[in-house]
N, C-alpha and C positions, 0 to 999 in steps of 0.2 A: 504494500500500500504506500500511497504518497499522500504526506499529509498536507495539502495545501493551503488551511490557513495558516500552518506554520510556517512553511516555507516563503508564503508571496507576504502576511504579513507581522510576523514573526512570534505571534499568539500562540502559546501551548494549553489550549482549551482541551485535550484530551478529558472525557468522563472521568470522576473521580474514581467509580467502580472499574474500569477496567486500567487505570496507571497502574506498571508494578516494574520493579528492576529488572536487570537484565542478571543473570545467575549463570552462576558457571562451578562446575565441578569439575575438580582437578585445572585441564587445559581443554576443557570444552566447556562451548557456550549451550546452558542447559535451555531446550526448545520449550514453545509451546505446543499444546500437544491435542491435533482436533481429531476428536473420536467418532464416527459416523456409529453413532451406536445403531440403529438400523435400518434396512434397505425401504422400510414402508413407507410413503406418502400417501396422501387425496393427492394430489395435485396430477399436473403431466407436463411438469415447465421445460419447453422445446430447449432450453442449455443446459438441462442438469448434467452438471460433471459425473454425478454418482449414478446416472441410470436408475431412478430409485423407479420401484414398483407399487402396486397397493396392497400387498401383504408384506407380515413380516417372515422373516427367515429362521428356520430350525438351528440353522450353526449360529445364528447370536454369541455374541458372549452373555452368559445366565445372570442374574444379579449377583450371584456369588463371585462368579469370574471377575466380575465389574469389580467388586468391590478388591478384589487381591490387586486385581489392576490397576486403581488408583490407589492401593498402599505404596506399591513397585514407584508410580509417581512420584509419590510423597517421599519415596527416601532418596529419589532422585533430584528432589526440591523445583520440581517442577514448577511454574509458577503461574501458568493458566491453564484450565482443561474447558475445551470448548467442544458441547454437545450438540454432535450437526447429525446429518440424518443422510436421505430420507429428512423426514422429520421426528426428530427424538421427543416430542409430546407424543409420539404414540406409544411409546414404554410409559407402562402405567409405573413402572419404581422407579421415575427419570426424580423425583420429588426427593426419594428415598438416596441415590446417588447421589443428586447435588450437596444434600447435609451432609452423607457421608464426607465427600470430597473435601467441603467447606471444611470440616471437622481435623482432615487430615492436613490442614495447610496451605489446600490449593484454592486458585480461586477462579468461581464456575461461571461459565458464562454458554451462551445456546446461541447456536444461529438456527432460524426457525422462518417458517412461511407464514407463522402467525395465525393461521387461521383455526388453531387449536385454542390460544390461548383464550379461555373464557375470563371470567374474574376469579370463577373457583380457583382455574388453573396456574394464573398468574401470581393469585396469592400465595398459595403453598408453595409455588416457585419461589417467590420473594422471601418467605418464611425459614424455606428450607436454606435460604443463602446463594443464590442465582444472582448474579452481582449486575447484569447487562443482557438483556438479549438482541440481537440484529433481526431484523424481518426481512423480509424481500419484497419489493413491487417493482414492478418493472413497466408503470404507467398509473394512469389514474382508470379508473370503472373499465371499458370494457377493454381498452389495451393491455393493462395487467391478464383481465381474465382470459384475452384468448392468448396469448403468450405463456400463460399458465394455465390453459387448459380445461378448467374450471368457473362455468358463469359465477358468479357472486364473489369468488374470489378474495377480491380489491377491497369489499368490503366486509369480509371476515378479518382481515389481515391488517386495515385501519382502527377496525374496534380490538382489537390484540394487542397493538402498537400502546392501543390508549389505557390498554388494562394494565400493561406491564409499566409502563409509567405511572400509572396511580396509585399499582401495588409498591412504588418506590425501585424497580429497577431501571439504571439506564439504559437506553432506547438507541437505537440506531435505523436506518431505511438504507437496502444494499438496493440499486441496480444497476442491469445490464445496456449496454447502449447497441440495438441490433437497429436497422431497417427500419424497424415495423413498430421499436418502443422509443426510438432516443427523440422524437419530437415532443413527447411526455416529460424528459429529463426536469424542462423549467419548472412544471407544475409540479414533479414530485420534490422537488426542493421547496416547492410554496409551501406543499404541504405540510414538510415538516417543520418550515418557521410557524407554522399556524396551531402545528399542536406540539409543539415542543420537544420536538425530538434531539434529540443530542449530538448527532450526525447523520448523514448523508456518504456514502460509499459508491461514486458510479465504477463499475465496472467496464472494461473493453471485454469482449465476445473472448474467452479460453475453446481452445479449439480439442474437447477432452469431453467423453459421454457424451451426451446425446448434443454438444456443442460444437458436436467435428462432425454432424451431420446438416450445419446450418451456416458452414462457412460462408456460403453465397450470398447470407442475410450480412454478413459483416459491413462494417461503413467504408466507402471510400475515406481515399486520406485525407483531402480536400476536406470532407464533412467530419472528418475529425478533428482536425486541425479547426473549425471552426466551432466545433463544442468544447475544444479546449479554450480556445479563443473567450467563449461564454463563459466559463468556470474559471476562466482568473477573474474576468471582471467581477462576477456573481459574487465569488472569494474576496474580493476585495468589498465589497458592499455589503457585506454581513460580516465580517469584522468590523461597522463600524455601527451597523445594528442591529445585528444578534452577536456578540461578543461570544459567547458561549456556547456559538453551535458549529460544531467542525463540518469542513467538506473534504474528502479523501478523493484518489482513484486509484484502483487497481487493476491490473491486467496488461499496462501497457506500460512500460518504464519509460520509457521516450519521452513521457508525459513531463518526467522531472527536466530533460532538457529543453524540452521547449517554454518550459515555466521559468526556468532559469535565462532563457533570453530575453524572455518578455517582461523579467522585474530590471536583466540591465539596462535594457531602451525604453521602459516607463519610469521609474524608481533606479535608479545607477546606484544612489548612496547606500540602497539595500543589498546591491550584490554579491558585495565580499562575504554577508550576513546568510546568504541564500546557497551561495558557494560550498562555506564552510557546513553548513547542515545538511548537503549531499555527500559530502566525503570526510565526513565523520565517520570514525568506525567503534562510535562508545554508543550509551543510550541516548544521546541528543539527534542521531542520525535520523530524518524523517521520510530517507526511501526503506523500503526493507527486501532486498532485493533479488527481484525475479521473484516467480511461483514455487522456486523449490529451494532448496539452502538449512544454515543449521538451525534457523531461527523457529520456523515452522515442521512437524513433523505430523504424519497420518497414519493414525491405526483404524482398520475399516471397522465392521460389524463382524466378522470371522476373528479380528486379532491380528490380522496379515499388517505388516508396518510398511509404509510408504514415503518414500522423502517428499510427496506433498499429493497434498488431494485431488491435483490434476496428470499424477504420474502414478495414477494406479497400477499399467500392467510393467512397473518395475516394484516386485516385493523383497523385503530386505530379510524378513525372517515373521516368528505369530508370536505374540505375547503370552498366549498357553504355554507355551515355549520355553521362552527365555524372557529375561527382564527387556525393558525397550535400552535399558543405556548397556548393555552388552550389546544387543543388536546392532546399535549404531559405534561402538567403539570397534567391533570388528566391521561393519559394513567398505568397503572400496568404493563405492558409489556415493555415499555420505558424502566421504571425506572430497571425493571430486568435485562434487554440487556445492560444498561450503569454500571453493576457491575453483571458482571455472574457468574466471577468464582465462589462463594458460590454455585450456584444450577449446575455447572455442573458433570456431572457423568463418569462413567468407566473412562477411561485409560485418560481424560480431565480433570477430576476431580482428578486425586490425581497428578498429574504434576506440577513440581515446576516452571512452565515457562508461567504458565494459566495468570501470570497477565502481561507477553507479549503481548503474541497473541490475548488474550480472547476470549479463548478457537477453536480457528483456525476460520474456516466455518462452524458457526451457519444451514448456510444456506444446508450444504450438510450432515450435522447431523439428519435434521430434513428430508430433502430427502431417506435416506438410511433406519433411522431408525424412523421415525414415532414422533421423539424428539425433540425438542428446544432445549433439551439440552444433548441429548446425546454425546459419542465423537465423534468427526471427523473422519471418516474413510480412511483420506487420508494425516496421520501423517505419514510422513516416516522416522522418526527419532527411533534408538532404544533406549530403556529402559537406557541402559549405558549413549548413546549423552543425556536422559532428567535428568540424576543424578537420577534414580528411581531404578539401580541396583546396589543393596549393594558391590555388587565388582566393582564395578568401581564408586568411587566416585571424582576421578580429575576433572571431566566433569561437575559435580556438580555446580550451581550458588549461589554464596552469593547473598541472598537477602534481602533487606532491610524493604521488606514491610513482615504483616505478613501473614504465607501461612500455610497451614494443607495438609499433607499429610493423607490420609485416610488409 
């Protein structure tokens, strides 16, 4: 994610409920850790990464399992466990786990479609120690619903929004920017200045589940470069009247250089300030970078471990298993995701900005082109904006660390 009212105007509004350090055991950086507790939805949202269905699955992990599994967390000092799905309101002891978790140290947050939460359900969330949940819409009334499949949708998943903030957890609103929902974008940011949501998450299209069947709905570059265009300005307009409420984007890293040029030719005095908060590499950094890496880590609904929830068919080992920090201290794969730029290729490989992004979406590199590590085919920056064309070199970054261009 990139957080850009940090970045454009230098506000750390992050929600109180989900601030927490960065943790590190021994010489690793300890991950957060999102568990698709299970495959079931209502819904049919044409990008789900996870393929979710409308039942749930026999190989689950059992609440018992759950529960060994967040102790394994806890001595790992894990320091978020995020309950994704499917949708994980459909585990009736999702209530019984988040205390657990809460109890063990860690702290619980859901990403959810919302359309479960009732007030019952929001409450015993809140109750049980569920510190934040994220909802998803990806429009307003019938945009959301036929993009997710489901008439009424939009409005199950608004009155959810509004329960889980009443019940006192913070709020979030993720979406997608496809064809058919990013004309929605403005209104779904109205909507959360109007009910007070906490932030705002757009997403670019990940090309992973049922979202590498919809590649064709993706935006030209042109129209994303001009919804980024909208979301600085927007960014810049609600730090000055909703102070409190962050806008993010994830999925496309690119996003942080082209936000980084547009505060030096609007705002210049900010740029050293915008500069240094990309390549930072402590907690102040506000890219977090690429889809996969150490920071983020995925265990599904079987246990199966994944270096991120869009690179499901690489498994690293099960948590039935073994603990997840044996997993990842032997994994080869980890250790390459958590330092890529050296093995990435073409037009990612010789970019003086790979130790940004690193190296954009893994995840849609390996979709397109059959690669880990190939580049990302969904940089829409050119050659001049990456400082890779010898005539224009203003655009260019001083960088600190060191970089080889090939």
């Amino acid at each position: 994610m990139i957080d850009l009212t940090r970045l454009i105007r230098g506000l750390d509004n992050r929600p109180e409920q989900i601030r927490y350090e960065k943790r590190h055991t021994r010489d690793a950086l300890v991950p957060l850790v999102v568990w698709n507790t299970t495959p079931a939805c209502n819904l049919r949202c044409k990008h789900c990464y996870f393929g979710a269905c409308d039942e749930r699955d026999s190989e689950e992990l059992s609440t018992a399992e759950a529960r060994a599994f967040i102790d394994s967390l806890a001595e790992m000092d894990v320091p978020v466990l995020v309950f994704s799905g499917g949708e994980p309101f459909f585990r009736d002891d999702l209530a019984e786990l988040t205390r657990y978790a809460a109890e063990q140290g860690l702290r619980p947050i859901a990403s959810s479609n919302g359309t479960f939460l009732t007030e019952e359900r929001a409450r015993a969330a809140a109750d049980a120690g569920m510190q934040y949940v994220g909802v998803s819409l990806d429009g307003i009334g019938a945009t959301n619903d036929e993009f997710r499949g489901v008439e009424g949708a939009f409005e199950r998943a608004r009155d959810g929004l509004r329960n889980a903030r009443d019940a006192g957890m913070g709020t979030g609103i993720r979406c997608t920017m496809t064809e058919g929902t990013v004309d929605d974008v403005p209104a779904v940011i109205d909507l959360a200045v109007e009910e007070g949501i906490d932030r705002v998450n757009v997403f670019h299209l990940i090309y992973s589940g049922r979202g590498g069947d919809i590649t064709d709905a993706d935006l030209e570059f042109e129209r994303t470069r001009e919804m980024l265009e909208y979301l600085y300005e927007r960014t810049k307009e609600l730090a000055e009247t909703n102070p409190d409420m962050q806008i993010l984007t994830a999925g496309n890293y690119a996003d942080a250089v082209y936000l980084y040029h547009r505060i030096r030719e609007d705002t210049p005095e900010h740029a050293d300030r915008a500069r240094d908060l990309l390549f930072d590499d402590g907690p102040g950094r506000v890219v977090k970078n690429g889809d996969a890496g150490p920071k983020v880590v995925n265990v599904d609904h079987r246990g199966d471990v994944h270096p991120s929830m869009f690179l499901s068919q690489y498994t690293l080992g099960n948590v039935r298993n073994r603990r997840l920090d044996e997993i990842l201290a032997e994994s080869d794969l980890w250790d390459q995701l958590a330092e890529p730029s050296g093995r990435l290729t073409g037009r990612c490989g010789r970019c003086p900005w790979k130790e940004v992004c690193g190296g954009n979406s893994r995840a849609r590199a390996a979709a397109v082109h059959d690669d880990l590590w190939a580049e990302d085919p969904r940089c829409y920056l050119t050659d001049a904006e990456l400082g890779m064309d010898e005539r224009r070199t203003d655009h260019a970054p001083t960088i600190d660390v060191p970089v080889t261009i090939d």
